[in-house]
SETOR-83808 format. One record per residue (C-alpha): y, x, z. Coordinates in steps of 0.02 Angstrom, whole numbers, plus 50000, padded with zeros to 5 digits. Example, Ala and Ser with C-alpha at 12.3 -4.5 7.8 and 13.67 -1.06 7.14 Angstrom:
BEGIN
@y:49775&x:50615&z:50390
@y:49947&x:50684&z:50357
***
This chain:
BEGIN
@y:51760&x:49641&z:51406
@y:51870&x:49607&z:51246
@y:51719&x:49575&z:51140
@y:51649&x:49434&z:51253
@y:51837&x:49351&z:51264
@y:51865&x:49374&z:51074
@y:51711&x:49290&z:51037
@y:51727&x:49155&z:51157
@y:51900&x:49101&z:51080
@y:51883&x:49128&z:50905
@y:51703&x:49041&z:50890
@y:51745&x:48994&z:50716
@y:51713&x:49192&z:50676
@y:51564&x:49200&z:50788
@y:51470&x:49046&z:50681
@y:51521&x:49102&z:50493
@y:51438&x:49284&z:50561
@y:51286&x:49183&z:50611
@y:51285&x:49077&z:50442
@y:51305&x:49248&z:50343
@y:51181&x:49357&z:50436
@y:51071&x:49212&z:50394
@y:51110&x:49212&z:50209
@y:51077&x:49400&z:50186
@y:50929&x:49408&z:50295
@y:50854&x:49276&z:50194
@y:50912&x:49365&z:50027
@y:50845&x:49518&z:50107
@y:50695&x:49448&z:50155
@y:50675&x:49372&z:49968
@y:50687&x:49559&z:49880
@y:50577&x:49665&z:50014
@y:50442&x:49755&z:49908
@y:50264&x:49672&z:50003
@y:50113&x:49762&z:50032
@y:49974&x:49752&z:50141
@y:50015&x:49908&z:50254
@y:50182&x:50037&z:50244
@y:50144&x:50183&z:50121
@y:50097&x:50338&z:50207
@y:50150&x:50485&z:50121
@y:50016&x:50654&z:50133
@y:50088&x:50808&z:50122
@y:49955&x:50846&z:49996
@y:49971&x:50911&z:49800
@y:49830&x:50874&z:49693
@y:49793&x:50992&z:49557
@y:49692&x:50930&z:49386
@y:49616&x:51048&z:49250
@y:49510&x:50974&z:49114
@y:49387&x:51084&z:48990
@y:49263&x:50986&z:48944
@y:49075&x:51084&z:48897
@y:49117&x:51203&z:49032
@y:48980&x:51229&z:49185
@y:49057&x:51210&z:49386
@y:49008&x:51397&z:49392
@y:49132&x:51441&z:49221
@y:49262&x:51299&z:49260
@y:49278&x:51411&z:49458
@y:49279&x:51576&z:49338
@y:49413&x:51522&z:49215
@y:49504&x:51412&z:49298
@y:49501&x:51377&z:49475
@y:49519&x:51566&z:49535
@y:49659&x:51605&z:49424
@y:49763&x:51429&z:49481
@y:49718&x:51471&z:49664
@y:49773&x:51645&z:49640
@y:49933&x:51603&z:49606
@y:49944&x:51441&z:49727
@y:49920&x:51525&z:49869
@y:50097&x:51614&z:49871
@y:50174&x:51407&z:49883
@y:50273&x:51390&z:50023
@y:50258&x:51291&z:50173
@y:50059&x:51284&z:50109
@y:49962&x:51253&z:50246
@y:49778&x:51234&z:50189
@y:49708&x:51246&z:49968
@y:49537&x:51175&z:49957
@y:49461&x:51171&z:49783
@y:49331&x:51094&z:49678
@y:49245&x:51130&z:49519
@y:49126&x:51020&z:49441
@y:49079&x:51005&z:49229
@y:49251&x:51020&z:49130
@y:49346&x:50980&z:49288
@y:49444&x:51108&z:49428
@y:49539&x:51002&z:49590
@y:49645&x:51115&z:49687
@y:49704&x:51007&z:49821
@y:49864&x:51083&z:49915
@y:49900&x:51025&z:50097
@y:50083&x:51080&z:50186
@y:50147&x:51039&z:50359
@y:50217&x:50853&z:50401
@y:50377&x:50831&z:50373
@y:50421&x:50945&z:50220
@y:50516&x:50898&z:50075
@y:50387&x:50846&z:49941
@y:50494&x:50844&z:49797
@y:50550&x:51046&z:49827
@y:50351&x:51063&z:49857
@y:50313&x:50985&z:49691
@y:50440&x:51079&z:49612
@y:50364&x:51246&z:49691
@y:50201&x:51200&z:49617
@y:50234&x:51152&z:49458
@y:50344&x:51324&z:49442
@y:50198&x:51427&z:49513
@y:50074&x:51344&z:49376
@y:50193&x:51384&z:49230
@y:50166&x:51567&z:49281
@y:49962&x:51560&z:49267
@y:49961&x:51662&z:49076
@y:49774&x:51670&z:49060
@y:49698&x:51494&z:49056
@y:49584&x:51465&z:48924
@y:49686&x:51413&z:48745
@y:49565&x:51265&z:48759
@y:49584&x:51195&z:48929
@y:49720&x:51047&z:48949
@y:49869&x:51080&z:49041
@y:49852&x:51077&z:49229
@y:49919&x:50896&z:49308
@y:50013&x:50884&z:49473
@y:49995&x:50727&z:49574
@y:50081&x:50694&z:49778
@y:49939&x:50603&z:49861
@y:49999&x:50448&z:49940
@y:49943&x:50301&z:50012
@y:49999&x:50210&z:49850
@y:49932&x:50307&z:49722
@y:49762&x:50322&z:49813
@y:49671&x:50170&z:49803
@y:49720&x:50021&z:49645
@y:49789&x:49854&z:49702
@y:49684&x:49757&z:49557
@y:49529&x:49790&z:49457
@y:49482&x:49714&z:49289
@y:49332&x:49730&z:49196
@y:49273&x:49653&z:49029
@y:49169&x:49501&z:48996
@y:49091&x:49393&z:48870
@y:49170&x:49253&z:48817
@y:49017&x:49189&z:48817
@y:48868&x:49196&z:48919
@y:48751&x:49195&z:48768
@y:48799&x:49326&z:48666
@y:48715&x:49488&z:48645
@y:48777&x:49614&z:48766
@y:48937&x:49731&z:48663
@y:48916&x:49912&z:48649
@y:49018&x:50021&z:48790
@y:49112&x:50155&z:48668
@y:49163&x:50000&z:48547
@y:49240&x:49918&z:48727
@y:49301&x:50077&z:48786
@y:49414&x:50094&z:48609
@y:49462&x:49936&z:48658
@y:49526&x:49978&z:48798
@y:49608&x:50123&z:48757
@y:49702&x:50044&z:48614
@y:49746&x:49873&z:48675
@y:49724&x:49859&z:48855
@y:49775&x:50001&z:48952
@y:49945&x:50023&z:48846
@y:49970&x:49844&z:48871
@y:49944&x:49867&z:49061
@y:50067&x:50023&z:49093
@y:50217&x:49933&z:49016
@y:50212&x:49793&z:49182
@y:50346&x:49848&z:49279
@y:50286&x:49915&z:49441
@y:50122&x:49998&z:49357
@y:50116&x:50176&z:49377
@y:49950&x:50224&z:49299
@y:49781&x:50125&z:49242
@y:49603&x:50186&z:49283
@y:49486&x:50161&z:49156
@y:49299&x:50175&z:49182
@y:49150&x:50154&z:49054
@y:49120&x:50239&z:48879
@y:49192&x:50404&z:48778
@y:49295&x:50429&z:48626
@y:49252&x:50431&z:48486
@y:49202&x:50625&z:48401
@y:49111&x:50690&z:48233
@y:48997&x:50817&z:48313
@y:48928&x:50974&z:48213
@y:48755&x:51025&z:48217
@y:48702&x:51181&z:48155
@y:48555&x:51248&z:48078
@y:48552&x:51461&z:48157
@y:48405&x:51504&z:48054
@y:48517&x:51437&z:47889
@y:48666&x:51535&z:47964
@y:48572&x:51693&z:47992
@y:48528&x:51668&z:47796
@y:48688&x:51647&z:47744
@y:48786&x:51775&z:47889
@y:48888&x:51630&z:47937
@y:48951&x:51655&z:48120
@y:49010&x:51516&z:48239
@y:49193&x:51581&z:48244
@y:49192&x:51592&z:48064
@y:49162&x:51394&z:48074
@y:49265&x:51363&z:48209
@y:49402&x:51441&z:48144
@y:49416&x:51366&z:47964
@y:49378&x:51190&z:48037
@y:49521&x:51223&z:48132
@y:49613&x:51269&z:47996
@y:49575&x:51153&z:47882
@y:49592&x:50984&z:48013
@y:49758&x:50969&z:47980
@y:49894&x:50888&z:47865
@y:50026&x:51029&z:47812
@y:50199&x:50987&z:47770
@y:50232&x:51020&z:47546
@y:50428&x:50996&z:47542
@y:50511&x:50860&z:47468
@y:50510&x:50799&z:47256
@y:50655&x:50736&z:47197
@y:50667&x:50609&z:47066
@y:50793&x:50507&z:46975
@y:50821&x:50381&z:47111
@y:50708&x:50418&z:47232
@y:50658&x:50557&z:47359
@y:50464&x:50589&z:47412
@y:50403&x:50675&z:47558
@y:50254&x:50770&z:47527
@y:50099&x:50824&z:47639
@y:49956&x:50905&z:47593
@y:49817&x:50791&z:47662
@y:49665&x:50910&z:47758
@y:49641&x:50764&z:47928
@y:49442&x:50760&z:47924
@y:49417&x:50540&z:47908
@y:49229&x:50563&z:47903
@y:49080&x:50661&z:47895
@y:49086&x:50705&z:47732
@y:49274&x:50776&z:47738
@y:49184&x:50910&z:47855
@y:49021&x:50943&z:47749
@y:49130&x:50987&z:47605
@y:49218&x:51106&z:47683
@y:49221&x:51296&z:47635
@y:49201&x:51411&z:47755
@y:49152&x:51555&z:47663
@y:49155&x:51618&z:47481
@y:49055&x:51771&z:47410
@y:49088&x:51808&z:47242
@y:49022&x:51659&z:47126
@y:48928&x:51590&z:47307
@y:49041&x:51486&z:47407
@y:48960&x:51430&z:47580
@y:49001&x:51245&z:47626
@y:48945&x:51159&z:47823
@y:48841&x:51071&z:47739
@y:48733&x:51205&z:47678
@y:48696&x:51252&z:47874
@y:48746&x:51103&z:47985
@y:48733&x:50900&z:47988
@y:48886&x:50792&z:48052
@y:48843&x:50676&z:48161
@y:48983&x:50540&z:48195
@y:48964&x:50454&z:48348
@y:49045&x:50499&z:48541
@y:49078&x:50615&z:48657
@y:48939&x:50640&z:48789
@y:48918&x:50507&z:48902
@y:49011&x:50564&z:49075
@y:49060&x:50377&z:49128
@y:48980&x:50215&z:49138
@y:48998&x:50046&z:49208
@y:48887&x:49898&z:49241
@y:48943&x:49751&z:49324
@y:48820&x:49646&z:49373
@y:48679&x:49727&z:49270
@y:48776&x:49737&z:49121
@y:48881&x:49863&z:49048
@y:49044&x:49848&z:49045
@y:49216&x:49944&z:49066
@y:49333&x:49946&z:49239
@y:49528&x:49959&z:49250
@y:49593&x:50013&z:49398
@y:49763&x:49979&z:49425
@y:49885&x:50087&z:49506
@y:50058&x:50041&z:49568
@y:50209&x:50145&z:49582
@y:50282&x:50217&z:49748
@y:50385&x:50085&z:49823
@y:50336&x:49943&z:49700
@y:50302&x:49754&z:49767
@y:50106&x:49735&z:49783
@y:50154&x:49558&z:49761
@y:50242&x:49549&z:49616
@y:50165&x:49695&z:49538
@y:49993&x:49597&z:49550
@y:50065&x:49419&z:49468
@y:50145&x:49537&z:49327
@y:49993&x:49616&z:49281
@y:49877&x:49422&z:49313
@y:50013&x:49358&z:49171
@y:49981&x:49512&z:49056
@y:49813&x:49483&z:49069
@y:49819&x:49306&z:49003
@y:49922&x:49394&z:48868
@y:49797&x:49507&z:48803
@y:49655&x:49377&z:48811
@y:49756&x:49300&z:48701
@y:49793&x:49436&z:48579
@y:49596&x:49494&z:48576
@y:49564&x:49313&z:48523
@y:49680&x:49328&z:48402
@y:49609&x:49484&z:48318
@y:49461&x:49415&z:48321
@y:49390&x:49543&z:48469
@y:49236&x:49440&z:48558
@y:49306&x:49488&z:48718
@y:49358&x:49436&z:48878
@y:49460&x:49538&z:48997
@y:49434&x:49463&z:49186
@y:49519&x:49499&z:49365
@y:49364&x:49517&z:49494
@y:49488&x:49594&z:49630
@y:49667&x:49582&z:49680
@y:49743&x:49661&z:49835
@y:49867&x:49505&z:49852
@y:49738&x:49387&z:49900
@y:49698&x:49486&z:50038
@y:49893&x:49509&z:50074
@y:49927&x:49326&z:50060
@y:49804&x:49298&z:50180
@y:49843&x:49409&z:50313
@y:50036&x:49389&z:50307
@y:49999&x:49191&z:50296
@y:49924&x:49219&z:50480
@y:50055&x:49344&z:50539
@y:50174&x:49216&z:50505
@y:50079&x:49079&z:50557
@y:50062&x:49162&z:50729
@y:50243&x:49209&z:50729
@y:50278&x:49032&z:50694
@y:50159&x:48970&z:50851
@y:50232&x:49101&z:50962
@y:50403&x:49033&z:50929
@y:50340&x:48867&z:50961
@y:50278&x:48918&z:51120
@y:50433&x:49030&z:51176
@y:50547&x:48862&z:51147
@y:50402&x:48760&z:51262
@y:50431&x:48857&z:51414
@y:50604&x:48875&z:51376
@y:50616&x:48691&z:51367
@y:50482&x:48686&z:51536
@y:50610&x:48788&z:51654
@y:50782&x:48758&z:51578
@y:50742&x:48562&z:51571
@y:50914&x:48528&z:51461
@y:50910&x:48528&z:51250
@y:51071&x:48597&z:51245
@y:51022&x:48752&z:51340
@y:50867&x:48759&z:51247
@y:50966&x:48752&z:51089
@y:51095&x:48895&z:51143
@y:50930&x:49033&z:51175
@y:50819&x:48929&z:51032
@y:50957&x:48998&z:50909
@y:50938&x:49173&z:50965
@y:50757&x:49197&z:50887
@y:50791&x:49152&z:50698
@y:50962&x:49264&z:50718
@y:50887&x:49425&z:50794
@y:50733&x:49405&z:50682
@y:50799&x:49382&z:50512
@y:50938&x:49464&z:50543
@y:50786&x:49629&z:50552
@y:50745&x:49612&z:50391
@y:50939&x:49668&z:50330
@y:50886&x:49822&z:50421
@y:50722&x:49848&z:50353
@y:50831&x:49832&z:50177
@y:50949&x:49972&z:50214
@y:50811&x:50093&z:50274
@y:50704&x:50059&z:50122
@y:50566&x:49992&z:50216
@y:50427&x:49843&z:50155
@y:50354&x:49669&z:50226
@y:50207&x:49720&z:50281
@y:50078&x:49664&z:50414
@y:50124&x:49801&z:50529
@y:50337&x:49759&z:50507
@y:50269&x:49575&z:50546
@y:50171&x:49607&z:50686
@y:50322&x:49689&z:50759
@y:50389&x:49518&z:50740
@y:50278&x:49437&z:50828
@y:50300&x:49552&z:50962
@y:50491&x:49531&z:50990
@y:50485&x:49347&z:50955
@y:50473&x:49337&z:51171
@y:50569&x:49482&z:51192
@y:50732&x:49436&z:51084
@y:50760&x:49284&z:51209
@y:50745&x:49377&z:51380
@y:50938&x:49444&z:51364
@y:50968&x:49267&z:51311
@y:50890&x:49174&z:51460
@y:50972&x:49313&z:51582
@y:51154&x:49294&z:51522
@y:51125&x:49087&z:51495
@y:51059&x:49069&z:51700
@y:51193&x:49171&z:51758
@y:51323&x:49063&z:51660
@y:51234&x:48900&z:51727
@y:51270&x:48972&z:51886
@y:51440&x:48999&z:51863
@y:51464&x:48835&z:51817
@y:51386&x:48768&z:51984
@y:51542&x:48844&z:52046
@y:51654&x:48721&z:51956
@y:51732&x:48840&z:51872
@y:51741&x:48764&z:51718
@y:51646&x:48815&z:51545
@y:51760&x:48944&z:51454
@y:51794&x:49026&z:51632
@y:51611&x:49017&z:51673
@y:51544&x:49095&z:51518
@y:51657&x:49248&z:51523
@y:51606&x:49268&z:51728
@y:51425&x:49239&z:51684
@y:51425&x:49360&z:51536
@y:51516&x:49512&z:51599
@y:51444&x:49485&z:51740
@y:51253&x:49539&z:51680
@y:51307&x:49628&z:51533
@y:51283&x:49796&z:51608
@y:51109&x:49738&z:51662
@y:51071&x:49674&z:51519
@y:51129&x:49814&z:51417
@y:51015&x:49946&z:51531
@y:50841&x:49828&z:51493
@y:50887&x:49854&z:51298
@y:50890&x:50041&z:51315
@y:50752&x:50049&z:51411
@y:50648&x:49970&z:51258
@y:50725&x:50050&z:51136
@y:50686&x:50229&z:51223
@y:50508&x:50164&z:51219
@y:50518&x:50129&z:51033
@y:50633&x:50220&z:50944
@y:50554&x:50403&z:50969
@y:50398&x:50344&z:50850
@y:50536&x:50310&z:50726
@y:50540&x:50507&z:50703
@y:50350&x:50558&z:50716
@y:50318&x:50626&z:50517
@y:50115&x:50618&z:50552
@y:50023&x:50496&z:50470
@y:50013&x:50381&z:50634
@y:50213&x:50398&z:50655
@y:50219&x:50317&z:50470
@y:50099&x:50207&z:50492
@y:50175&x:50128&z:50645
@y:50371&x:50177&z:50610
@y:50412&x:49981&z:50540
@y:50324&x:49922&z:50682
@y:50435&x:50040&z:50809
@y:50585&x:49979&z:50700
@y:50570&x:49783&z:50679
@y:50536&x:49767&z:50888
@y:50704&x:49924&z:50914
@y:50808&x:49800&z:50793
@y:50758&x:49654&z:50852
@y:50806&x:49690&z:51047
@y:50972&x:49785&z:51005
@y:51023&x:49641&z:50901
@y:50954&x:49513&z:51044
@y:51083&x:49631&z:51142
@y:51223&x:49572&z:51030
@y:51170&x:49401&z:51024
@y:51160&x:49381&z:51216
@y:51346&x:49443&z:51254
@y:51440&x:49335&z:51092
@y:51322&x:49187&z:51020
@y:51257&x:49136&z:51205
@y:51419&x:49120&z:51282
@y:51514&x:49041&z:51128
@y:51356&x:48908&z:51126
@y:51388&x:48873&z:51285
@y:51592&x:48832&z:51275
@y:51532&x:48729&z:51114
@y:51389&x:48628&z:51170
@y:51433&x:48587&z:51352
@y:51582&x:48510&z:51405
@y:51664&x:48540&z:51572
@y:51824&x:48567&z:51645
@y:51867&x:48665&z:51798
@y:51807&x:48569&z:51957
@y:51685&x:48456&z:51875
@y:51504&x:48482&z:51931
@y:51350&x:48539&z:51845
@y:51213&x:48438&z:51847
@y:51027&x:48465&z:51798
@y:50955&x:48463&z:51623
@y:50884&x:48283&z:51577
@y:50700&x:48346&z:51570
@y:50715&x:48405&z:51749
@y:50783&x:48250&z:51810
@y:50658&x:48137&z:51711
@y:50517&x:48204&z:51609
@y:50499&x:48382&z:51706
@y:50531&x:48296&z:51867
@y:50338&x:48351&z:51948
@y:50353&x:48506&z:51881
@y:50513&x:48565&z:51976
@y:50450&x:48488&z:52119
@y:50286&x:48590&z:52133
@y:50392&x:48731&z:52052
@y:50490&x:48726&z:52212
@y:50330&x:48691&z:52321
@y:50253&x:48855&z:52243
@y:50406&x:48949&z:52279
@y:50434&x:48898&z:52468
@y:50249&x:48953&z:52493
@y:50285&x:49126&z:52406
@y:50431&x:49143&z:52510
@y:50319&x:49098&z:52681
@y:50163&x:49233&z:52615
@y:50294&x:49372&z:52567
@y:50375&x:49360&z:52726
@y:50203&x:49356&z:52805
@y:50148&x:49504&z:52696
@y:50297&x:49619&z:52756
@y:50296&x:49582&z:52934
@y:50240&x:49739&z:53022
@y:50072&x:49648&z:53103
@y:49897&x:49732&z:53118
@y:49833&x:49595&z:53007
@y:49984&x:49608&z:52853
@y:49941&x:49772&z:52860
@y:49789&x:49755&z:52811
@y:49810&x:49626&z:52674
@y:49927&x:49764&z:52588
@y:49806&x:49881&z:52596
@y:49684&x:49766&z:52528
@y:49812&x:49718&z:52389
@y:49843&x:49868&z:52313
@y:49647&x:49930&z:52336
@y:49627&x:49758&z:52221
@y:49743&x:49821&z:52098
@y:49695&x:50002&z:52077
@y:49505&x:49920&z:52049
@y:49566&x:49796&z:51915
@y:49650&x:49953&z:51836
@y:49486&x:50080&z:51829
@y:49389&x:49921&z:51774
@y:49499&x:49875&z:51614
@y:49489&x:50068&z:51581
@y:49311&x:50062&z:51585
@y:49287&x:49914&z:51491
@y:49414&x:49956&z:51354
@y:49351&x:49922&z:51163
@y:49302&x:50074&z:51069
@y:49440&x:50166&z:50980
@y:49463&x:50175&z:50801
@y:49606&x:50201&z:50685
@y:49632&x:50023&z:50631
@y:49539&x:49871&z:50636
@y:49433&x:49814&z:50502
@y:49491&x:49657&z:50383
@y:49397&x:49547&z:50258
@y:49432&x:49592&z:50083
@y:49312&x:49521&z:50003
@y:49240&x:49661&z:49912
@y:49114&x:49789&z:49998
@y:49116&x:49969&z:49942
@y:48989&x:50115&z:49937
@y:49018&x:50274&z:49889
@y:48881&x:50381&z:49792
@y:48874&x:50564&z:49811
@y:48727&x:50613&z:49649
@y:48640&x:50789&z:49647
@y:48722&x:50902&z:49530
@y:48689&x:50930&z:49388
@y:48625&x:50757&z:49358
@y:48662&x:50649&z:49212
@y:48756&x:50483&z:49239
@y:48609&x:50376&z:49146
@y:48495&x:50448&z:49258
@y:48596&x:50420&z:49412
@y:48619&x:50241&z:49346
@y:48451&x:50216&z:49304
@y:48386&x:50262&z:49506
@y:48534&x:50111&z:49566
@y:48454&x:50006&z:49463
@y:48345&x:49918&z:49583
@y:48462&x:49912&z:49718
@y:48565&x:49823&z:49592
@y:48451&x:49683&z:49553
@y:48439&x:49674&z:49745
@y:48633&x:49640&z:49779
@y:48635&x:49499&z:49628
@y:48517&x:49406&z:49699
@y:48612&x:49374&z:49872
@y:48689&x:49219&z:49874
@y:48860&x:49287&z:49964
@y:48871&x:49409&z:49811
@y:48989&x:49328&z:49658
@y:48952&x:49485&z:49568
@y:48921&x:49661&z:49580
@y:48975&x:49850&z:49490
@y:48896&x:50020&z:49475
@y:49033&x:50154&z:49412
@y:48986&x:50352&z:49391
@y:49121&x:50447&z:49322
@y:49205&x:50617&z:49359
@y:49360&x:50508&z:49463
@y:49223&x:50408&z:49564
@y:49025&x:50373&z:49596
@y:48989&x:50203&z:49695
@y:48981&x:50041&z:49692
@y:49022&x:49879&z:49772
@y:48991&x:49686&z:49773
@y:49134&x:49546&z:49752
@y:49104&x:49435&z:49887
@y:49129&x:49237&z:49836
@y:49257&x:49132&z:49923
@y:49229&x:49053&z:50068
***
């Protein structure tokens, strides 16, 4: 075989292949996005209209029928589910796996631009593709005191906050795709009206509405020149307080001219209270972090940890008395899990180059197969970079898997050289002989692997996803062992042992000295398999029976594992740190009220001693709560 001879005699090729494959796996391996498990992309289409005021039963009227109308003419749609709650419609959009979700989008969003009769006052309606990284946020930040002794700060002044500092300040960290935020309302100057006064004066509520409207507004005047200088000019009609909107007109009848403030008060405070936030009995506001598609959990979360630091120090120096805080970050819990992924893949390859050491008994042969694992296994990660995939636990654990595997074409093509050179045949001559020899063997195990792999490459369901790095790490890592086996093993072998046709082989110096017991009761142990197998399939009454016996063992082991398997579930269940529950209030009820019945149960969870603190959050995104478990 031409590529066993040419890598034989041009080894210097063969090792500055090894030396790069090493560099860009590492560099490979450096740039991988990380994340605690691959993304799994739904084929679902989320679907947002705000109102706010309007009932579930008007918000289904106005909105949701006439978006659902026209939705259900998407193709490739297989299921629309919708909700409507107070000044909020979610049409949710599910399609078949395996369609394109960018032409689906697109499809969507050109359907919605044909819905004519939405109310003039509803917001636009929002598209989002539901994915595994959009779903959930990777950190959460909530206010604090700077001080444990000052008086608790008022909600709507944190929620400004918030709004103006921390949230903008938060979306510009590359990777960042959106931030949550939780607790308070903006603020609003709310009329009141009098009817009895408007009945007097035959004042109707469009009448007000409409000149407020009309009057809460700066209008462009032109331009005035002057002798050196040009001015812009507006007309200034912006409502700044309360009494910008008592003085308005609305109506004039003959000498009588009808201002709000002869029929309504102006109250200037905030919009009604739909979210709040109290973490551990306190209120507070909650920032939810979301990443974008594809983006490095890792790096992402140390971004956002440094802007943090940032704006504590920029509300310090605007004199803000407060303190913004990280109580959760999704790479603690990554750090931990790939630090014993890797720390098993590490043992594992301890433990592959024991027994290697155990039955090949010479350092030199250990070192030929020991260099096959670090080759094959970072040479996956240049794969995983060309097919856009992440470090993940599930690409690791495939890792950990192959780290046995990726040696077994090794071992195969190394014995059969060693037994070539028992023949004296010299080492150049014996590790051509050895390799083509097995190649074709060697060559049908890989495939055999790979056809048990490689199909859940293609599965577009959200298991096939889920396990598709794990399906291409372990397909990788044997077809490259593959490659190893048939050009590093045999050029090892002509450059770490020396001999010349008709010298003889000898044993490793382990197996003469060390390992010396060990091959004897290896040998021991085989001469008495050899004596019971021929025992076993001599045709005797009393073999006979032992076979039968045999397999009835077997086939009882089997049904007994099967019986005694664990119970199934979708994935097992990791320490976080942070324990969830998820509130589900009767409609209709108001979030103070629904705050006020946790309350309790509140004081309950801050009192255990596990618990570093704890958070109650009812909004229109999400009703629950959760504790922040301390560090062990």
């Amino acid at each position: 075989m031409k590529l066993i001879d040419y890598s034989i005699r041009n080894y210097h090729t063969v090792i500055v292949v090894i030396v790069m494959t090493l560099v860009v796996g590492f560099l490979c391996f450096q740039t991988l996005p990380r994340q605690l498990a691959p993304t799994v992309d739904k084929p679902q289409i989320e679907v947002k209209t705000e109102y706010r005021g309007l009932s579930p039963a008007e918000v289904e009227r106005n909105i949701t029928r006439r978006l659902e109308d026209q939705l259900e003419s998407v193709e490739g749609m297989k299921k629309m589910t919708s909700t409507s709650q107070h000044g909020l419609s979610t049409v949710n959009l599910e399609f078949e796996w395996g369609i394109d979700k960018n032409l689906a989008m697109l499809d969507v969003n050109n359907k919605l631009q044909q819905v004519k009769d939405l109310p003039v006052n509803s917001d636009k309606p929002t598209l989002r593709s539901i994915s595994s990284d959009n779903s959930s946020p990777i950190m959460w930040i909530v206010f604090d005191k700077p001080n444990e002794n000052m008086p608790n700060l008022d909600q709507n002044y944190m929620y400004k906050v918030g709004e103006d500092i921390i949230v903008p300040g938060l979306r510009r960290v590359k990777g960042i795709a959106d931030v949550w935020h939780f607790g308070g309302e903006d603020r609003e100057m709310r009329v009141e009206f009098d009817p009895y006064s408007m009945a007097r004066l035959h004042v109707t509520y469009q009448d007000v509405i409409n000149q407020l409207s009309g009057e809460n507004q700066n209008t462009r005047a032109g331009f005035h020149d002057e002798a050196n200088r040009s001015y812009t000019v507006r007309a200034m009609g912006e409502f700044l307080n309360p009494d910008d909107i008592l003085e308005t007109v609305i109506k004039r009848d003959g000498e009588k001219t009808i201002k709000v403030k002869d029929f309504a008060t102006v109250v200037d405070g905030y919009q009604r209270t739909a979210s709040l936030v109290r973490i551990s009995g306190n209120l507070s506001n909650a920032f939810g972090v979301i990443r974008k598609a594809g983006a490095n959990v890792v790096e992402t979360c140390n971004l956002a940890a440094k802007k943090v630091e940032e704006l504590n120090q920029e509300l310090l120096n605007r004199g803000i008395p407060i303190k913004v805080k990280i109580v959760y970050k999704e790479v603690d819990y990554i750090d931990e899990a790939m630090r014993l992924v890797k720390s098993n893949l590490a043992f594992g390859a301890l433990l592959a180059v024991g027994v290697l050491l155990l039955f090949l008994g010479s350092v030199r042969s250990l070192l030929i197969v020991a260099i096959s694992i670090p080759v094959s296994l970072i040479s996956v990660f240049i794969i995983l970079k060309l097919l856009g995939r992440s470090i993940n636990i599930i690409s690791l654990a495939g890792m950990a898997f192959a780290v046995g595997m990726v040696v077994d074409n090794s071992i195969v093509v190394l014995e059969n050289i060693y037994r070539h050179l028992t023949m004296k045949k010299g080492v150049f001559k014996a590790a051509y002989d050895g390799t083509l020899e097995v190649w074709g063997a060697v060559l049908a195990s890989t495939l055999t692997t790979l056809a048990v792999f490689i199909p859940i490459v293609f599965i577009q369901e959200e298991a096939g996803q889920m396990f598709r790095d794990i399906a291409i790490t372990i397909s990788a890592s044997i077809a490259l062992s593959l490659l190893v086996s048939i050009t590093v093993i045999p050029t090892l072998t002509t450059l770490l042992i020396r001999l010349k046709p008709g010298e003889e082989y000898k044993p490793g110096f382990f197996h003469q000295t060390l390992f010396k017991p060990f091959v004897f009761l290896g040998v021991k142990m085989g001469d008495g398999y050899s004596v019971i197998m021929k025992w076993l399939l001599c045709y005797s009454p009393v073999s006979i029976i032992f076979r039968v016996l045999i397999l009835a063992s077997v086939g009882w082991m089997l049904l007994y594992s099967v019986k005694t398997l664990p119970e199934k579930d979708y994935l097992p269940y990791g320490n976080v740190g942070m324990v969830f529950m998820l509130i589900e209030p009767v409609a209709g009820t108001p979030v103070e009220t629904n705050m006020r019945y946790m309350a309790k149960y509140e004081k309950k969870i801050v009192a255990m001693e596990d618990v570093d603190r704890n958070f109650l959050v009812f909004s229109s995104r999400f009703n629950g709560g959760g504790a922040i478990i301390k560090k062990e």
